[in-house]
C-alpha positions in Angstrom: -19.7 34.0 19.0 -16.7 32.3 20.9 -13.2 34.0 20.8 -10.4 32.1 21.0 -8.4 32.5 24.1 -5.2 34.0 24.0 -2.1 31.8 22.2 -4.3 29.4 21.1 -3.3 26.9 19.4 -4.4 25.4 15.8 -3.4 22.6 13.5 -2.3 23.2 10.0 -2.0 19.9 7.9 1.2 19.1 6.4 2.1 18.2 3.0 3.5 14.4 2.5 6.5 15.8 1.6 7.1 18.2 4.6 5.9 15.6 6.8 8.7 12.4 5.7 11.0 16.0 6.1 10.0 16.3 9.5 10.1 12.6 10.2 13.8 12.6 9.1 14.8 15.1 11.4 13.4 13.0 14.5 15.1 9.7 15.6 12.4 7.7 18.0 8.5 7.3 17.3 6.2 4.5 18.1 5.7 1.3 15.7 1.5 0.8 15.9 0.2 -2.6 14.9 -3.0 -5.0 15.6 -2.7 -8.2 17.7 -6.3 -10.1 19.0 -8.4 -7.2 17.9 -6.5 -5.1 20.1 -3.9 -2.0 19.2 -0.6 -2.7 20.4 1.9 0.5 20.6 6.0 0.1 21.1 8.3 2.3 21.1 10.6 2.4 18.5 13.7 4.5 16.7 13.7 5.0 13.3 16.4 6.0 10.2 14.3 7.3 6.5 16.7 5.8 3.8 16.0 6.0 0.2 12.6 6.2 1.0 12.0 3.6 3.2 11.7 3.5 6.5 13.7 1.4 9.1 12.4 0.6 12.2 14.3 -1.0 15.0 11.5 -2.1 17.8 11.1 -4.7 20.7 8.8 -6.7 19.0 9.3 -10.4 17.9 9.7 -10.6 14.1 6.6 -12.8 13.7 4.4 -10.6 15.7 4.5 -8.0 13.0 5.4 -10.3 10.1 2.5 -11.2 7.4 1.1 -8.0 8.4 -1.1 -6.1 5.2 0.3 -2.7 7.3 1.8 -1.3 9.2 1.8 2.1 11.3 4.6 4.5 12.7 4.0 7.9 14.6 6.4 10.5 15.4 5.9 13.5 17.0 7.8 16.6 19.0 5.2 18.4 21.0 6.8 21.3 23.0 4.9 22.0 26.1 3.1 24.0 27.6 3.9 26.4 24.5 2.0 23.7 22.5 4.1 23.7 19.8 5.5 20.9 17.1 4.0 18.5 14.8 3.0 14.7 14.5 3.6 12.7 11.9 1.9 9.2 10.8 3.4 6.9 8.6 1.0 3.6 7.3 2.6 1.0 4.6 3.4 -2.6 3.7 7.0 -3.7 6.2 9.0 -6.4 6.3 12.2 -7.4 8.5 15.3 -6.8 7.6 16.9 -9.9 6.5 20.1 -9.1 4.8 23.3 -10.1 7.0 24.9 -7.2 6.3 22.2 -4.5 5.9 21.2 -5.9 9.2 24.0 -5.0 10.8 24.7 -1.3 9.6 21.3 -0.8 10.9 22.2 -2.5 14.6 25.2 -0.4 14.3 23.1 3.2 13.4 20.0 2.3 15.5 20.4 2.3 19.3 18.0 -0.7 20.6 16.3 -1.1 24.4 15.7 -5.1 24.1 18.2 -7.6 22.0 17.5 -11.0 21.3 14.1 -12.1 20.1 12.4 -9.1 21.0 15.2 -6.6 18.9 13.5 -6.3 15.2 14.7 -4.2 12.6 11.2 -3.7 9.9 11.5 -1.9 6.6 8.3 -0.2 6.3 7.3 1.7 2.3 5.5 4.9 3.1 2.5 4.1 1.4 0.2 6.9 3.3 2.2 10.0 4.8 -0.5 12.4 7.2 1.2 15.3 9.6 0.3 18.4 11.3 2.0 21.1 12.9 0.9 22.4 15.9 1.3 26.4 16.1 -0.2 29.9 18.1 -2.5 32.0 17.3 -1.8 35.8 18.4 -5.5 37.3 19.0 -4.6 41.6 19.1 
């Protein structure tokens, strides 16, 4: 029989709830997406509004438009303590059209890229995973 080592670590899931909770508190994450068969990854920051999720990203609007899904990660991993939680957030988006909803968001949402590549995506939650990351003592 294996013992764990000393501090190690372990996984408890989160609840949906305690996850979007989590997610709230944090303010960048990474918008996930498929383009030719391949996983594309871009960093992103992020507001949770009345349920929704807005994402500013530097991706071109008609990259991610049309989409069935999409998927947005957050995490705060403290190391080496190996401590925190990740967060995974998969749902139908769609860009952010409204002139003036646009703007608050451009406003509240620092980018990295403007111009084509500056998109602001409101994704619904549809499927909410997390886990937090934690020690075990061993006496």
């Amino acid at each position: 029989m294996t013992t764990p080592a000393p501090n190690a670590g372990r996984m408890v899931e989160l609840s949906g709830a305690e996850a979007l909770w989590l997610l709230e508190g944090a303010a960048q994450g990474r918008l996930v997406y498929v383009q030719r068969e391949q996983a594309v990854v871009r960093s992103a920051v992020h507001v949770l509004e009345y349920g929704r999720l807005i994402v500013r990203t530097p991706v071109q609007a008609d990259v991610v438009s049309g989409r069935p899904v999409l998927t947005y990660q957050a995490d705060e991993i403290r190391l080496p303590v190996g401590t925190g939680w990740s967060v995974t957030v998969t749902g139908p988006a769609e860009p952010v059209t409204d002139s003036a909803e646009a703007a608050h968001y451009l406003r509240t949402l620092s980018g990295w890229a403007y111009g084509p590549h500056d998109t602001l995506l409101r994704l619904r939650p549809q499927t909410v995973t997390g886990y937090r990351l934690g020690t075990v003592e061993i006496p």
